[in-house]
C-alpha positions in Angstrom: -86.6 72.8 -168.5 -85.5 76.4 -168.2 -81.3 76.4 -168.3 -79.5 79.4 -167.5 -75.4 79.8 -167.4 -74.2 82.5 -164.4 -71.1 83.8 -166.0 -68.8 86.7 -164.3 -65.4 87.8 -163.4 -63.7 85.6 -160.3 -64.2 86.1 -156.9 -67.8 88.3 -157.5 -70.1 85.7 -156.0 -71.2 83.1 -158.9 -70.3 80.0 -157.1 -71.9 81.5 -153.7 -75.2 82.5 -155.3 -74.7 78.8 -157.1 -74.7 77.0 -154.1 -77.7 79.6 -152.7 -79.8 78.5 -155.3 -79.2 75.0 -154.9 -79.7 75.0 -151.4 -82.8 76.9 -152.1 -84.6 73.8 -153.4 -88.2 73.1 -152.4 -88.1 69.3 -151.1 -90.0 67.2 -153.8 -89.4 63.6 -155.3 -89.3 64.6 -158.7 -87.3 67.3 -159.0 -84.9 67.0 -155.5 -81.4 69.3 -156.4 -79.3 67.1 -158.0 -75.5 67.7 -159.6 -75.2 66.3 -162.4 -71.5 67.6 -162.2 -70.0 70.0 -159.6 -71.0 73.1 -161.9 -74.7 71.9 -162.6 -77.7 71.7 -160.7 -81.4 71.6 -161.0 -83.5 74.1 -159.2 -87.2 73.8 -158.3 -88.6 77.1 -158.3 -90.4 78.6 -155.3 -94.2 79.2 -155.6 -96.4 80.3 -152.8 -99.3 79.7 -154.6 -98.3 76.2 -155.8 -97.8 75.5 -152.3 -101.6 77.0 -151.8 -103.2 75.5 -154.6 -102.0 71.8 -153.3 -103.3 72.5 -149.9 -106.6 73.5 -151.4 -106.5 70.1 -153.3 -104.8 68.0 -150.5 -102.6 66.8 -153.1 -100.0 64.0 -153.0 -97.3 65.6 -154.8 -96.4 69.1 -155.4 -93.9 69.7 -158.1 -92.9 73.0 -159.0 -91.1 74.8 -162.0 -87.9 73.6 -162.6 -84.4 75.7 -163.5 -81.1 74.2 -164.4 -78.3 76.4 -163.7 -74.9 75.7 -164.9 -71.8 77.6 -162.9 -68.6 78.0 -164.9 -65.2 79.2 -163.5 -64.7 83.2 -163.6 -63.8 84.5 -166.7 -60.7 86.9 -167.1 -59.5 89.2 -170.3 -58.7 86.5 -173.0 -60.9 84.2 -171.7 -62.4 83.9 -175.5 -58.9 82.8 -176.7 -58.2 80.5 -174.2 -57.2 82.5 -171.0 -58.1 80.6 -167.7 -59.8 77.7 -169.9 -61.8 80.3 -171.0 -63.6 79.1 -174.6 -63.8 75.8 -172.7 -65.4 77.1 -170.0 -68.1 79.0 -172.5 -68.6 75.9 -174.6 -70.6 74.8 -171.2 -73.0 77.6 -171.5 -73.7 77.6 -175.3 -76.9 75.3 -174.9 -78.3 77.4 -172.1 -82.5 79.8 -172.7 -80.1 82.7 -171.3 -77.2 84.1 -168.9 -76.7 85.5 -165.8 -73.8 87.5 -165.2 -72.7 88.4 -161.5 -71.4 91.9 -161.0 -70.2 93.1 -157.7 -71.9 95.6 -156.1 -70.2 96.4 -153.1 -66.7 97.8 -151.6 -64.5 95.4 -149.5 -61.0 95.9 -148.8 -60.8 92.6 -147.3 -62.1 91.2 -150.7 -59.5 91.8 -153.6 -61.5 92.2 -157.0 -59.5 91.3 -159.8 -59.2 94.1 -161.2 -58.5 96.1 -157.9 -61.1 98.3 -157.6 -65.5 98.2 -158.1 -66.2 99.5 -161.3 -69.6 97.9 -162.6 -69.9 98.9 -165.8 -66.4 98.4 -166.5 -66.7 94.3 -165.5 -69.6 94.2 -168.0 -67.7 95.7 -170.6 -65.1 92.6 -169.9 -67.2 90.0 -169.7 -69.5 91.0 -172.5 -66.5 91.7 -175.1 -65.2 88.2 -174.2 -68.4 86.6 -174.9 -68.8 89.1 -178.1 -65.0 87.7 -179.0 -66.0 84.1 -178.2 -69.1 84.4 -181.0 -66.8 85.9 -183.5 -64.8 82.8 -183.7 -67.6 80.4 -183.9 -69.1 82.8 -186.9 -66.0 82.5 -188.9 -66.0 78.8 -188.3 -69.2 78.7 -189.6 -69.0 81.0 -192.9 -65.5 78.9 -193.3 -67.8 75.4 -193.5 -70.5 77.9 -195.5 -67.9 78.1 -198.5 -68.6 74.8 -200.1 -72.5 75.0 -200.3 -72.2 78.8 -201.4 -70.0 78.0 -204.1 -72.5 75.4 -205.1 -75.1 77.6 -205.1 -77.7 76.7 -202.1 -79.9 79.2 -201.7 -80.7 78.6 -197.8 -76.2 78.8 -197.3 -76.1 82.2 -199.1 -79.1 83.5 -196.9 -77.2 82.1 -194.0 -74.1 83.4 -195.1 -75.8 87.0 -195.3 -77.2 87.0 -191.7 -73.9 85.8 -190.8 -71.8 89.0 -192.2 -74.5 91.4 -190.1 -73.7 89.6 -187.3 -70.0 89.9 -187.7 -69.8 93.3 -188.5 -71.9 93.9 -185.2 -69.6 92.0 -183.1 -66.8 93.5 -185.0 -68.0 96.6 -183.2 -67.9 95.3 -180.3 -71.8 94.9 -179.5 -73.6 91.9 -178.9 -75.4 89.6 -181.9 -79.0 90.2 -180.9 -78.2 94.0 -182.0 -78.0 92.3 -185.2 -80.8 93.9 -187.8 -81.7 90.0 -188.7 -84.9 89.2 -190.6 -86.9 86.2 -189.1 -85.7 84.0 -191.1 -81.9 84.4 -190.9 -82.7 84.4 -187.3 -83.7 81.0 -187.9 -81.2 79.9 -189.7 -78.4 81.1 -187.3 -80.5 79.9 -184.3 -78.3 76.2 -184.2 -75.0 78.2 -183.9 -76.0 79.1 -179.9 -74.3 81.9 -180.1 -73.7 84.2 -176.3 -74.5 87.2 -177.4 -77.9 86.3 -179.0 -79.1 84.9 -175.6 -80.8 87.6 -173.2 -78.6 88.6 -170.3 -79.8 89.0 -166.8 -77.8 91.2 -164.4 -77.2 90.1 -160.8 -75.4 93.0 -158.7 -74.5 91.5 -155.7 -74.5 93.6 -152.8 -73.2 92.6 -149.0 -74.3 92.9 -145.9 -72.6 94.8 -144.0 -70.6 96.4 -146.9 -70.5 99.2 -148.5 -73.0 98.5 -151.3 -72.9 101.0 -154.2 -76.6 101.7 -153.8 -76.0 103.5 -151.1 -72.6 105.1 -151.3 -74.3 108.3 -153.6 -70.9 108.3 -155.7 -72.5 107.6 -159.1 -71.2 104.1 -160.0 -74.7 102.3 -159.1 -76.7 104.9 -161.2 -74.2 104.6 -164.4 -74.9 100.9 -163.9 -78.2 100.7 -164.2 -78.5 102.8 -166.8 -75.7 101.0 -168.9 -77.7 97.7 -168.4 -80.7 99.6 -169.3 -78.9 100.9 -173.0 -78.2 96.8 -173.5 -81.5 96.6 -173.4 -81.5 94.1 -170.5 -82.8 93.9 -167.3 -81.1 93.4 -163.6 -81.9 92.1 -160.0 -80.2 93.4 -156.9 -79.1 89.5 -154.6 -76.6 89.5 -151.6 -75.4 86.0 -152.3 -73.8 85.5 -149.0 -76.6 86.0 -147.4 -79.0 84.2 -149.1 -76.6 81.0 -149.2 -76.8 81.3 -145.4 -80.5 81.5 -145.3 -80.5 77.7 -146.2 -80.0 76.9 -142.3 -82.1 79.4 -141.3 -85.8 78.3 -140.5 -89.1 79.6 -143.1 -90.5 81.5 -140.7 -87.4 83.1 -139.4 -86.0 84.2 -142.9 -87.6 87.5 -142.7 -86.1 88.6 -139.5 -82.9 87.1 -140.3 -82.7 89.5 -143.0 -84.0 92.5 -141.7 -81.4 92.0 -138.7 -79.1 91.9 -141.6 -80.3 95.0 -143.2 -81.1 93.1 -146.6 -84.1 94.8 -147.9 -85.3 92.2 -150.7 -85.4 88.1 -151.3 -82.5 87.8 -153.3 -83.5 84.3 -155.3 -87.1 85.2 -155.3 -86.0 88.6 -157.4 -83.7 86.8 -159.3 -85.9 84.3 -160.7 -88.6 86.9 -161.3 -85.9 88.3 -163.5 -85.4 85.4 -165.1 -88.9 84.8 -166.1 -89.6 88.4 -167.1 -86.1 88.8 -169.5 -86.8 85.0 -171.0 -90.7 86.6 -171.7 -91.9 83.1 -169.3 -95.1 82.5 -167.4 -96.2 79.9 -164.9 -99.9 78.1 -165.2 -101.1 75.3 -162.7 -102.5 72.1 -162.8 -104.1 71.0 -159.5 -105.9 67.5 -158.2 -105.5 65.2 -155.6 -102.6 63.1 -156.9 -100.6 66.2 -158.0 -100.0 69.9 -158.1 -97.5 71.2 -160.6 -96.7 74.7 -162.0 -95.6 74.9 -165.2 -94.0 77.2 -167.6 -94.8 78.5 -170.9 -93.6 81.5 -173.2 -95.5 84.2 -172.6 -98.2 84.7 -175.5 -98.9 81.4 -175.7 -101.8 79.9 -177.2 -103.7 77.2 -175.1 -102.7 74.3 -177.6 -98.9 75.5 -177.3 -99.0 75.9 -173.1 -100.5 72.1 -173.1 -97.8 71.1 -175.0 -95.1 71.7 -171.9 -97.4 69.0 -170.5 -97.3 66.6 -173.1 -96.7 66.9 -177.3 -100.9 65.0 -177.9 -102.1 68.5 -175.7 -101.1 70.4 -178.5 -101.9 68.3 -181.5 -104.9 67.0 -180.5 -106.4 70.1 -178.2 -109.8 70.8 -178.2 -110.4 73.0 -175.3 -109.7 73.7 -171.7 -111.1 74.9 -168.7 -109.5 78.0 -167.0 -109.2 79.9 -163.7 -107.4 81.9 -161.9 -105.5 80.3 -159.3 -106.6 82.9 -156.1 -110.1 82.6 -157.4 -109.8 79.3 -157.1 -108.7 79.7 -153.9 -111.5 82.1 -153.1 -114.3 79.4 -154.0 -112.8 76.5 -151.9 -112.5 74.1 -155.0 -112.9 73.2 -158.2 -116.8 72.1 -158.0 -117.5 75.2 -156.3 -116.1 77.3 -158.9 -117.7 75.6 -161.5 -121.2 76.1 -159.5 -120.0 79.9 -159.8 -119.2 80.0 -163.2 -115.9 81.0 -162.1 -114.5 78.3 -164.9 -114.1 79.1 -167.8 -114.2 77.0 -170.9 -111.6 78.2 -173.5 -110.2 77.4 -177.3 -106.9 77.3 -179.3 -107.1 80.9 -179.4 -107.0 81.9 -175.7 -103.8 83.2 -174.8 -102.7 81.8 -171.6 -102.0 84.1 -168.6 -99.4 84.0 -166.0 -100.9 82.1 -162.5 -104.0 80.3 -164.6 -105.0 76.7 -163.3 -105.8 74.3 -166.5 -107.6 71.5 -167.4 -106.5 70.4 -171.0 -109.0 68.4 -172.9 -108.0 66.6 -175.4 -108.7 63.7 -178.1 
């Protein structure tokens, strides 16, 4: 399962989209939102044509994609040396595929920012230093525990040891890990320390409705914004949490007009985790029957054998082929014996790379 941590300074919206997002759970047995502790929850993901594909097959279940998000408190300067509980607050989000960091996006001044006033690029600089700060500890922790096995003369500790000093001399400069010029293999080998800034980072500027939302005040802040998040090589999404978490009351098929009354130009969540899947590099293919219809998700590039094994482990030991479609095809020939009558399915090997919205059938030996 896909785990992402929301990180951000207080009072910008984490715990608001939090509670959006787990509100915004499709109803299903297997994955129904559930907290595992107040700052956890699972997410199933929203999928039109999941919800298409088990019409089509009048299936009993319908399970989609699931995300895990885990919410900790806002960070503050220091937080990487223990201001506001900070490094225990990070230790939650180590194990995460990736973070999203809230940034405010708007000007309230009925809503105090902590810093006083709306600077984006300023309250990445913060947050990112502190996670840049909270890596440098746990890389001298590590070298420290390397000093044993170096003097002893393991090769794999010295390599370690080597990808270790590039990555503290790029933090040391304040940038993140991943800028690191790491070879594959020390990338490997530093892959069990978790560390922040090697995770891709998501941007979510929350805007308000009704506020004044740095998009459209023209002064320059929203522009050096996205191009700051642009020189981190990341990517961001544009969510108005508020709104969205008060979209859960709100009826399907009224959603729309609720937020064009609103002014809110875009589906927050639906954006959001579209930018999740595109900065993790993450696809979704289908399986489809009559007891179930599930999406699932899968690296992009991915090989037949290595999608099947998000299924089950045997899918990718034991492959030998599958049989593929597109999903709206699919839907175009009314079901799955029509579409073989067509020659709409296709038969497949362990070569064929598996493409985002492809319904499979894995066989296997």
């Amino acid at each position: 399962m896909l785990k992402i941590g929301i990180v951000g300074l207080p009072n910008v919206g984490k715990s608001t989209l939090f509670n959006a997002l787990t509100h915004a759970c499709v109803p299903m047995e297997n994955y129904p939102f559930c907290t595992i502790d107040p700052s956890i929850g699972v997410v199933g993901v929203p999928d039109k044509r999941l919800d298409k594909l088990a019409a089509l097959s009048q299936s009993e279940r319908t399970i989609p994609a699931a995300i895990e998000f885990v919410d900790i408190a806002g960070l503050v300067k220091g937080a990487s040396e223990g201001e506001g509980l900070g490094n225990q607050f990070l230790s939650n989000i180590r194990e995460t595929d990736a973070i999203l960091q809230m940034v405010r996006f708007f000007d309230d001044p009925d809503i105090t920012h902590v810093h006083g006033d709306v600077d984006p690029v300023r309250d990445i600089e913060i947050i990112n230093l502190e996670l840049v700060l909270s890596d440098r500890e746990q890389v001298a922790k590590r070298r420290e525990k390397l000093v044993r096995d170096i003097r002893a003369g393991l090769k794999e500790a010295v390599t370690e040891d080597a990808a270790l000093i590039k990555i503290e001399q790029t933090l040391n400069e304040g940038k993140l890990a991943r800028n690191a010029p790491l070879t594959p293999e020390e990338e490997k080998l530093v892959k069990p320390l978790n560390l922040l800034t090697m995770k891709p980072i998501l941007y979510a500027f929350n805007g308000k409705s009704g506020g004044h939302n740095l998009d459209e005040n023209k002064d320059g802040r929203a522009e050096r914004a996205y191009d700051y998040v642009k020189s981190l090589g990341s990517e961001y999404v544009h969510v108005d949490a508020r709104t969205e978490h008060e979209l859960h009351d709100v009826a399907e098929g009224d959603k729309e007009a609720f937020r064009q009354e609103l002014g809110v130009q875009v589906e927050g969540l639906t954006e959001l985790i579209r930018g999740a899947y595109t900065t993790l590099g993450l696809v979704t293919f289908f399986t489809t029957g009559p007891k179930e219809s599930r999406a699932w998700t899968t690296r992009s590039g991915s090989t037949a054998p290595e999608a099947g094994a998000a299924i089950h482990n045997d899918f990718k030991d034991k492959f030998i082929r599958a049989e593929v479609i597109c999903w709206n095809t699919l839907l175009e020939d009314g079901s799955w014996s029509a579409a073989r009558d067509k020659g709409d399915i296709k038969t497949e090997g362990k070569e064929y790379v598996v493409r985002d919205g492809d319904v499979m059938v894995f066989l296997h030996s």
